[in-house]
C-alpha positions as CSV (number, residue, x, y, z in Angstrom):
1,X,65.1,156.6,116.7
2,X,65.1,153.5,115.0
3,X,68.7,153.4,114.7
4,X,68.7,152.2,118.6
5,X,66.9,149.1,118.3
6,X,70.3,147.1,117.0
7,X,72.4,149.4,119.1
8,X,70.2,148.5,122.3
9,X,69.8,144.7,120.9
10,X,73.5,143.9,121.3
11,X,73.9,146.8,124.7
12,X,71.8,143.4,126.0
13,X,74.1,141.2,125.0
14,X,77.2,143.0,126.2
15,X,75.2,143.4,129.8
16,X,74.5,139.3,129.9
17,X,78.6,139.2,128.9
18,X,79.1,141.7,131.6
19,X,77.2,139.7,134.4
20,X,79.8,137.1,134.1
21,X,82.1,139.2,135.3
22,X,80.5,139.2,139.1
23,X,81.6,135.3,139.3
24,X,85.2,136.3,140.5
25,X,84.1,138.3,143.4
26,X,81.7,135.8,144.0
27,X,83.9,132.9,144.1
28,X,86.3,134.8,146.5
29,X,83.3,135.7,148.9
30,X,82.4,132.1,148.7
31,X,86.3,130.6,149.2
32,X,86.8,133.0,151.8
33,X,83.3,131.9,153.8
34,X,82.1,135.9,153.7
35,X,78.4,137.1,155.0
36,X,78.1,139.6,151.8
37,X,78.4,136.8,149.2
38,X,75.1,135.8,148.6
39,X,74.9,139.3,147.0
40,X,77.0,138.6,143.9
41,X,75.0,135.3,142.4
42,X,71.5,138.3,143.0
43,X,73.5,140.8,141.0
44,X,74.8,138.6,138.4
45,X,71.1,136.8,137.9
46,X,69.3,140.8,137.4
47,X,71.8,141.6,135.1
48,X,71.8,138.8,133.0
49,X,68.2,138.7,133.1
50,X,67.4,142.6,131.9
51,X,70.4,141.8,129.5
52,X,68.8,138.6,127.8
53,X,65.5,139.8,128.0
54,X,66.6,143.3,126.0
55,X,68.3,141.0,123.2
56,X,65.2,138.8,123.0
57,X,63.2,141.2,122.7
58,X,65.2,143.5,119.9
59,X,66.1,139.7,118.2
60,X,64.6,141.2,115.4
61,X,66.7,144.2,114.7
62,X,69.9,141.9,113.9
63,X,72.1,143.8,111.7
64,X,75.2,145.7,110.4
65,X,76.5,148.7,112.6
66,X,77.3,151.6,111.1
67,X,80.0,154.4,112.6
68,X,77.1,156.6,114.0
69,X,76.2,153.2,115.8
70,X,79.5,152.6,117.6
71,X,79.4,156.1,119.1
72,X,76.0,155.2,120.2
73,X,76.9,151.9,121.5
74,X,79.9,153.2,123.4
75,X,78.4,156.3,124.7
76,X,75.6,153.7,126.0
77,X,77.6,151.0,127.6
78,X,79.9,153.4,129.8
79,X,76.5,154.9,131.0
80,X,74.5,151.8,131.7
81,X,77.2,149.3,132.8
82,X,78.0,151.4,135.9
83,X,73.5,150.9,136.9
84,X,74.6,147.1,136.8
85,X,78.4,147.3,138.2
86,X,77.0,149.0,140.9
87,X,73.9,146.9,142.3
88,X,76.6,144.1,144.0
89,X,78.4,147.1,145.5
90,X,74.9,148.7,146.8
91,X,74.2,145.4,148.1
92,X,76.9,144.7,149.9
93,X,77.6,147.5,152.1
94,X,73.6,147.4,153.1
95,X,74.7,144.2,154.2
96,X,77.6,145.3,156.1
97,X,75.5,148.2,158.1
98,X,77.1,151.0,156.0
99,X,74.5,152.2,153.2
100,X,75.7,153.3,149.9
101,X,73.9,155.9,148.3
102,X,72.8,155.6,144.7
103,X,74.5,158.6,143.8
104,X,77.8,157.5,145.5
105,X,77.5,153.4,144.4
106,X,77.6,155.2,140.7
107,X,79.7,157.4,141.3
108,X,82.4,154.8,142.7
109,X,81.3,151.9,139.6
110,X,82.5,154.7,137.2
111,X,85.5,155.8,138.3
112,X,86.4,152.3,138.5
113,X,85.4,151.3,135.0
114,X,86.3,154.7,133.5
115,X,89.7,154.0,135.6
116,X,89.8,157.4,137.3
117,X,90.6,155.8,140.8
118,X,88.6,158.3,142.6
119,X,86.7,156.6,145.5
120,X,83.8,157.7,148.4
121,X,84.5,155.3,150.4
122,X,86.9,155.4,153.6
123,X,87.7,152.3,155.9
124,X,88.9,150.3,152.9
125,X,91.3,147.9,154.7
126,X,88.3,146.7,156.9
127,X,85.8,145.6,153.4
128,X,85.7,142.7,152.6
129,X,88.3,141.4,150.0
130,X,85.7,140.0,147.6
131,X,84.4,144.3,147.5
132,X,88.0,145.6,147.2
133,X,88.5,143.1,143.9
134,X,85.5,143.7,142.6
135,X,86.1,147.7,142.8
136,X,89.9,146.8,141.3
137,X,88.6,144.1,138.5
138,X,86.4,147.2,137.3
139,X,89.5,149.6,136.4
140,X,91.2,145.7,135.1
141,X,88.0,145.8,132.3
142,X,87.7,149.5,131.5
143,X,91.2,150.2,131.3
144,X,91.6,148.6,127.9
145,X,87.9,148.2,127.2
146,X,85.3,146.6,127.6
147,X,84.1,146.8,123.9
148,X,87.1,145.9,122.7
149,X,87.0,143.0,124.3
150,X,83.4,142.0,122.9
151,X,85.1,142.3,119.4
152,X,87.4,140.2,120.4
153,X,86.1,137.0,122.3
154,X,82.3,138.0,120.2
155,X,82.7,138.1,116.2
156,X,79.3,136.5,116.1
157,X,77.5,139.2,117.8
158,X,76.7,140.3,113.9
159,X,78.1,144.0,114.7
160,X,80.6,145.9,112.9
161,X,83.7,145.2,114.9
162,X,85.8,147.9,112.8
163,X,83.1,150.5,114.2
164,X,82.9,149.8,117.7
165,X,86.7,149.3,117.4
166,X,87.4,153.4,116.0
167,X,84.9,154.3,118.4
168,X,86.4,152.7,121.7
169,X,89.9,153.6,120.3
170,X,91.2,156.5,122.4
171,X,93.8,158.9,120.2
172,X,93.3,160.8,117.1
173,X,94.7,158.2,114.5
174,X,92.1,155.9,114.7
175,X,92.1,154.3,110.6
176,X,95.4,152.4,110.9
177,X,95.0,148.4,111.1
178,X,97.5,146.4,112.9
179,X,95.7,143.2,111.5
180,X,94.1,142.9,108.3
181,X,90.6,142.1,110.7
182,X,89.8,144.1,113.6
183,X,89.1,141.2,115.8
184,X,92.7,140.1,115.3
185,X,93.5,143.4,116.0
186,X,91.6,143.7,119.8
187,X,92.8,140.0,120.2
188,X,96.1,141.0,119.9
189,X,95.9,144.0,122.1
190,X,94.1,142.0,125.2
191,X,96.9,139.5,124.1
192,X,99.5,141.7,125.3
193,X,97.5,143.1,127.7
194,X,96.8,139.7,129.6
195,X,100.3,138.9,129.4
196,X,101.7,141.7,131.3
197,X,99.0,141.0,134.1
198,X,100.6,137.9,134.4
199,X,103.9,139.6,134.9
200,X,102.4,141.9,136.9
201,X,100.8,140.0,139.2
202,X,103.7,137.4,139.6
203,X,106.6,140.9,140.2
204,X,104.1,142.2,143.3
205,X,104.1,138.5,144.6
206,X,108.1,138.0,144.2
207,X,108.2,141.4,145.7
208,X,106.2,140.5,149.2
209,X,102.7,141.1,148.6
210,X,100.1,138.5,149.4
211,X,98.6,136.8,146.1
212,X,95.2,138.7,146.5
213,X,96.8,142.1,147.0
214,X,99.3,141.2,144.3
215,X,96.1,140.3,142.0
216,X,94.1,143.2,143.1
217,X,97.1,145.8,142.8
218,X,97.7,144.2,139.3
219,X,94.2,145.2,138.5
220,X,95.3,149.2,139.3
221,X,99.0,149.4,138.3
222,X,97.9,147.9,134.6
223,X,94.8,149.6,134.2
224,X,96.7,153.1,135.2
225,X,93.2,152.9,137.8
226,X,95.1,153.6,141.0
227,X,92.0,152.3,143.2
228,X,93.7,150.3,146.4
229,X,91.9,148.5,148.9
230,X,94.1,150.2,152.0
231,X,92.7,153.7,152.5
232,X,96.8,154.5,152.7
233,X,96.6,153.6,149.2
234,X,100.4,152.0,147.6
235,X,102.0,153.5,151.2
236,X,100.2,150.8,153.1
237,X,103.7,148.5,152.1
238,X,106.4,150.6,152.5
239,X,108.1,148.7,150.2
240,X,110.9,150.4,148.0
241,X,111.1,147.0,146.3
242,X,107.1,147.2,145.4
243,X,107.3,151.2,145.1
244,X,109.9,150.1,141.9
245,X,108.3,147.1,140.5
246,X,105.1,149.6,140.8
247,X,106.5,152.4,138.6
248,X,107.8,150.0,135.8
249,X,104.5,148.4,134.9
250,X,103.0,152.3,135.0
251,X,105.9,152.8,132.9
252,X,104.8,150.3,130.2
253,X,100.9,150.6,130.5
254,X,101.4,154.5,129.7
255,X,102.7,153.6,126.4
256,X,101.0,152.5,123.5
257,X,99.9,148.6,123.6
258,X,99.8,148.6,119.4
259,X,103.7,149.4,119.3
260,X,104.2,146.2,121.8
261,X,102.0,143.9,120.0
262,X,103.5,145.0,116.4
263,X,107.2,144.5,118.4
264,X,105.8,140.7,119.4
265,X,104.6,140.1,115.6
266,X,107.7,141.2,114.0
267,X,110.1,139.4,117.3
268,X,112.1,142.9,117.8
269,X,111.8,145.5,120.1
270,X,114.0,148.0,117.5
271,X,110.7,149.5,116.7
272,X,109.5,150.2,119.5
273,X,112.2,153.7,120.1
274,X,111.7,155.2,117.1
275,X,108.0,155.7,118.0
276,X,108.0,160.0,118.7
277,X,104.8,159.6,120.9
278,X,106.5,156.8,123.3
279,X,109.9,158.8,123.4
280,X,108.0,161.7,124.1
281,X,106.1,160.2,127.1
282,X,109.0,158.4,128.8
283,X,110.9,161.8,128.9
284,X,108.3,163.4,130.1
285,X,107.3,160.6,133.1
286,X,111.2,160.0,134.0
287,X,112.4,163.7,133.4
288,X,109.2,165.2,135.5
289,X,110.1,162.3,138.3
290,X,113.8,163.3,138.1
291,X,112.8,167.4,138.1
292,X,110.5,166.9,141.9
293,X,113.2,164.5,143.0
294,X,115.9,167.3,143.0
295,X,113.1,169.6,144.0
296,X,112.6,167.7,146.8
297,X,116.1,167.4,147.7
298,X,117.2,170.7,147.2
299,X,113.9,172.0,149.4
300,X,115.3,169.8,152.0
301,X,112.0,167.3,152.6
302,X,114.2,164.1,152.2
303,X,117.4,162.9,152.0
304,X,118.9,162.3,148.2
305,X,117.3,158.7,148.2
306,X,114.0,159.5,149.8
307,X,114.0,162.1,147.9
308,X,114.0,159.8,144.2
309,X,111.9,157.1,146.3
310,X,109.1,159.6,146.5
311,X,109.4,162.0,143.7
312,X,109.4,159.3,140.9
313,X,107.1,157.2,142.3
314,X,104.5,159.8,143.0
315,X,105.3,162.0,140.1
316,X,105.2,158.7,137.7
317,X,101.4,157.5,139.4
318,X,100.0,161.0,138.9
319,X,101.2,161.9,135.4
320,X,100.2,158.1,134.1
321,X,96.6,159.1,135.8
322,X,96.8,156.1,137.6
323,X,96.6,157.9,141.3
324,X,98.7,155.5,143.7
325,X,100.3,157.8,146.4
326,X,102.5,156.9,148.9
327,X,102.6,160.4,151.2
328,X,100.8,163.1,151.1
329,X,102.3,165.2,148.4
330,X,100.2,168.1,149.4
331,X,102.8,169.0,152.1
332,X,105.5,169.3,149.1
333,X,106.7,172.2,147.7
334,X,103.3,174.1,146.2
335,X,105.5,173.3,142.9
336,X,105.4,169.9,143.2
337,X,101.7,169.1,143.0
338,X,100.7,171.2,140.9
339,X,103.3,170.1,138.3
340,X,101.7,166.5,138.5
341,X,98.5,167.5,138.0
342,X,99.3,169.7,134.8
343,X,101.3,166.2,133.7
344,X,98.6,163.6,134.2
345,X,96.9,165.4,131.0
346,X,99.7,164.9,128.7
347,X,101.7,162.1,129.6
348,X,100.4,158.8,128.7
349,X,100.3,157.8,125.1
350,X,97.5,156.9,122.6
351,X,96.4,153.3,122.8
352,X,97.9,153.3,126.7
353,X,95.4,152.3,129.5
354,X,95.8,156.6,130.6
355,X,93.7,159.1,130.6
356,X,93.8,162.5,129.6
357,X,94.6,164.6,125.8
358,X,97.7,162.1,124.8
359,X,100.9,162.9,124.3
360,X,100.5,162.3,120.2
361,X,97.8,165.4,120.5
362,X,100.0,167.5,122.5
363,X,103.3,167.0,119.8
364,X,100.7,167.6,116.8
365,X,99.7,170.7,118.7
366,X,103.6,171.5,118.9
367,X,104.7,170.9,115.6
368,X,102.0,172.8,113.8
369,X,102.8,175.7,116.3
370,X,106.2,175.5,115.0
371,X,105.0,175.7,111.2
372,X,102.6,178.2,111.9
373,X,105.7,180.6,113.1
374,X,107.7,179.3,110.3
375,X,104.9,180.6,108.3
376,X,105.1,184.3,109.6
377,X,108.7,184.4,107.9
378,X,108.3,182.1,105.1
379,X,104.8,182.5,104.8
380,X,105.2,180.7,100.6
381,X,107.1,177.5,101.9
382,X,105.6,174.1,101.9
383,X,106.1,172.9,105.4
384,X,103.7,169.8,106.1
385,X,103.6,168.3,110.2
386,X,105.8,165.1,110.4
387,X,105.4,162.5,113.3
388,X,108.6,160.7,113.0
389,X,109.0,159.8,109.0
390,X,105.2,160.1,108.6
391,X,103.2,163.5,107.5
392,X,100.4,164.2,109.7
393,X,96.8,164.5,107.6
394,X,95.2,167.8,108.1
395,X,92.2,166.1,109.2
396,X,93.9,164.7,112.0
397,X,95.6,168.0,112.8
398,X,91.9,170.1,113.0
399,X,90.5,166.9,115.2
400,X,92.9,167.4,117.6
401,X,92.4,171.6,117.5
402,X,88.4,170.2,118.1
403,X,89.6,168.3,120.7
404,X,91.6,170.6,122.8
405,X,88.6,173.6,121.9
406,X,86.3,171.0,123.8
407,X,88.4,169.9,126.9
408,X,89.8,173.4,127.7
409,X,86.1,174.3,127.4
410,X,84.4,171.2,129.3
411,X,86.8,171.8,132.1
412,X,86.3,175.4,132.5
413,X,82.4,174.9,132.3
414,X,82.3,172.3,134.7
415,X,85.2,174.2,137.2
416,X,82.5,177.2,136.8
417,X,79.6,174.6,137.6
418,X,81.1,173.0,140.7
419,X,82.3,176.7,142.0
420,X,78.6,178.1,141.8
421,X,77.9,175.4,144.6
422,X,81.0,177.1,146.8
423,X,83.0,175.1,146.3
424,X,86.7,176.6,146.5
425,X,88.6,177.4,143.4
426,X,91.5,174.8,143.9
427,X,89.4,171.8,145.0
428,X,87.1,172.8,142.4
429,X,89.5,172.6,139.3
430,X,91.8,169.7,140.3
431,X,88.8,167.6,141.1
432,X,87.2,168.3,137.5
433,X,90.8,167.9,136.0
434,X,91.6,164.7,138.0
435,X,88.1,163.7,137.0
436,X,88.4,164.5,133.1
437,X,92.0,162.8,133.2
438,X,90.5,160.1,135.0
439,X,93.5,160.4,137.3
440,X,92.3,160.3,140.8
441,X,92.9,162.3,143.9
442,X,93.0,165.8,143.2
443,X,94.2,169.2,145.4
444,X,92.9,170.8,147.8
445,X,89.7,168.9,149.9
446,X,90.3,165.9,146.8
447,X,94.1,165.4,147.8
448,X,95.6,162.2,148.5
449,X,95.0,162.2,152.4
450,X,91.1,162.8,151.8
451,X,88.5,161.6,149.4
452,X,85.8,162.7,147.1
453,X,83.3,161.7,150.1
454,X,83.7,165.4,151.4
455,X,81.5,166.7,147.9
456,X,77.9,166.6,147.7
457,X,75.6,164.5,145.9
458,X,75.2,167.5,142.8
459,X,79.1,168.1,143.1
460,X,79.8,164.2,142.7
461,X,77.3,164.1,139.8
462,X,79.8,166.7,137.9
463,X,82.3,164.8,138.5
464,X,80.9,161.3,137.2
465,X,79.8,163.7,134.0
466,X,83.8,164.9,133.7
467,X,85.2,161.0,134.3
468,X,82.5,159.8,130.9
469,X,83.0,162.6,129.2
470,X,87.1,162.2,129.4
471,X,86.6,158.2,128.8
472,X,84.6,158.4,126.1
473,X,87.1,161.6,124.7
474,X,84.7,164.5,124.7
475,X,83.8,164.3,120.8
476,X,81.4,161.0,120.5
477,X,79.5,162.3,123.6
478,X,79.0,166.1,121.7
479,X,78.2,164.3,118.1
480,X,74.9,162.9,120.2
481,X,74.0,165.9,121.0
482,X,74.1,167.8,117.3
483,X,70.7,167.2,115.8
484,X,72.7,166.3,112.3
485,X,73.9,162.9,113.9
486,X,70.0,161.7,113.9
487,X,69.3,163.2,110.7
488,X,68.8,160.3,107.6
């Protein structure tokens, strides 16, 4: 148990870094002249406070991290951030006569920074604004990290940047350096990151949005988050214009940041097609959107433009787990929303802002499908799994079979779990799948007209477990749990 001294002596650290986060809601409470903002300079002095006073006290244990302390650190931070991200949020809706329960305060902290976009909380377009960004600025930090961040703006934190970096790192391929130094590395990728916030942010105010929703929808659309602060989430503009602007940015943030920030070193975009994965994932995101569009049309639920309108921009939010909605897509063809659903857990790329397996895992899964029938007829032939011109490790092909043995089996358990409480069958799956995606609203009770508010306390606990147990990617959380990972 020693091995959590240095792992809980920079977890302080990260939590005094952290409180400095609750100074942008606080300055908009204060410009804004708002009765709740007293509560954000409270929050922010607690946090920093238990953080210092945990790094004081642990000054001591300064040393190297080692990879077993990176899963640690990780598994830690998107477990205890959420107790601090969520005291300003308690806070202020006591202050605004509408108690938050612990339960549903952690429950809403997490989805944010875990950027599921599920929410509890109805009569969003009446908070006020400094609560909306400060639920939105949470999917902005988790949705490229917030430890990968630290190794970028914190080298002197004395940790091993490469381990927190591999264990942060969503995908299977986690070894490959784009820099010679891992903090050049998560530099780079918030680089690219930052920039296309700007853009972001600047295409929602060219487009009609006020600079605040503009900011605060920037927040969402990049982080693939999908919180809004209207409770008729994106269809609160009715904005083709916005609608597009909306599903281009999901478009880039479900691909891989690495292959944009390798495109920016070299000054060429050539590269960036004859990546499989992003190839793969635009198909998938414009050919599903295209498929319900004609759906749609055919069914006779919109007109040929209303019907594209709708089905891409709907089919794009869901299957990028980002969870924008502008109707209720639960009056659709039964096809139709189920179709998304299955999407949101293969369609975004390794190294995107998404949730969910990755498309890279589900075209290792294919192509070693494809030798293993080969194999039935030419059982002698050497046949190794290619991605694009490179062959595919067999360690990384029987991580990804570990993988998809322990999603298919946490989201059956936890289905099972959350049915045992009678719960119905559909709301029960799609709100463990949307929660292990981190996509959002779900089917059923958990569709896009209603809100995770209709669960119970235990059935909202499962799905906080399912939303960290699909950020963190199933595998670090389980290693904690085998009594081999404590052993010397």
């Amino acid at each position: 148990m020693l091995d959590l001294l240095p792992v809980l002596r920079v977890l302080g650290m990260l939590m005094a870094v952290f409180s400095l986060t609750m100074g942008l809601p606080w300055g908009i409470s204060w410009a804004q002249a708002e009765a709740v903002w007293r509560v954000y300079p409270l929050s922010m002095a607690l946090t920093m406070l238990a953080g210092l006073g945990l790094w004081w006290g642990l000054r001591r244990h300064d040393r190297e991290l080692l990879p077993r302390h990176g899963v640690m650190l990780v598994t830690l931070v998107w477990v205890l951030l959420p107790l601090c991200a969520s005291l300003p949020l308690m806070l202020a809706m006591h202050q605004l006569g509408r108690p938050m329960s612990f339960t549903h305060a952690y429950f809403e902290v997490v989805s944010g920074l875990s950027t599921a976009g599920s929410t509890v909380l109805s009569g969003l377009d009446t908070l006020p604004a400094s609560v909306n960004v400060w639920r939105t600025f949470l999917q902005w930090l988790g949705g490229m990290g917030i430890l990968i961040l630290a190794v970028a703006v914190l080298p002197l934190l004395g940790v091993g940047g490469s381990q927190l970096f591999k264990a942060e790192a969503a995908g299977p391929v986690k070894d490959a350096k784009l820099t010679p130094r891992m903090t050049e590395t998560a530099k780079g990728l918030w680089g690219v990151y930052a920039f296309f916030s700007i853009a972001c942010t600047l295409a929602y105010w060219w487009g009609g949005m006020g600079l605040l929703d503009a900011l605060m929808h920037m927040f969402t659309t990049l982080s693939l988050g999908g919180l809004s602060p209207y409770d008729a989430s994106f269809g609160h503009f009715q904005s083709p214009l916005l609608e597009a602007i909306a599903v281009f940015f999901m478009l880039l943030a479900g691909c891989n940041f690495a292959l944009y920030f390798m495109a920016l070193r070299r000054r060429s975009l050539r590269g960036l097609w004859r990546d499989p994965e992003l190839r793969a994932t635009l198909l998938v995101l414009v050919g599903g959107g295209l498929l319900v569009s004609v759906l749609l049309w055919l069914k006779g639920a919109y007109a040929p433009l209303e019907a594209l309108r709708h089905g891409m921009f709907n089919v794009v939010s869901i299957a990028t787990t980002t969870g924008f909605s502008t109707v209720d897509y639960l009056q659709w063809p039964v096809f139709a929303p189920v179709f998304m659903l299955l999407l949101s857990g293969v369609a975004t790329s390794a190294g995107s802002t998404g949730g969910g397996i990755k498309m890279v895992r589900m075209l290792i899964l294919l192509k070693q499908a494809r030798r293993e029938m080969k194999r039935l007829a030419h059982p002698r032939a050497v046949q190794p799994v290619r991605l694009g011109d490179a062959v595919v490790d067999s360690g990384v092909i029987f991580s990804v079979l570990a993988f998809m043995l322990v999603y298919g089996g946490t989201v059956i358990g936890l289905s099972m779990l959350l049915l045992l409480t009678d719960l119905d069958p559909v709301t029960a799956f799609s709100a463990v799948l949307a929660s292990v995606n981190c996509m959002g609203p779900g089917l059923g009770a958990v569709g896009p007209s209603s809100n995770f508010s209709v669960l119970t306390d235990f059935q909202l606990w499962v799905c906080t477990l399912a939303m960290l147990l699909g950020r963190l990617e199933f595998l670090s959380v389980m290693a904690l749990l085998a009594p081999s990972f404590w052993r010397r």
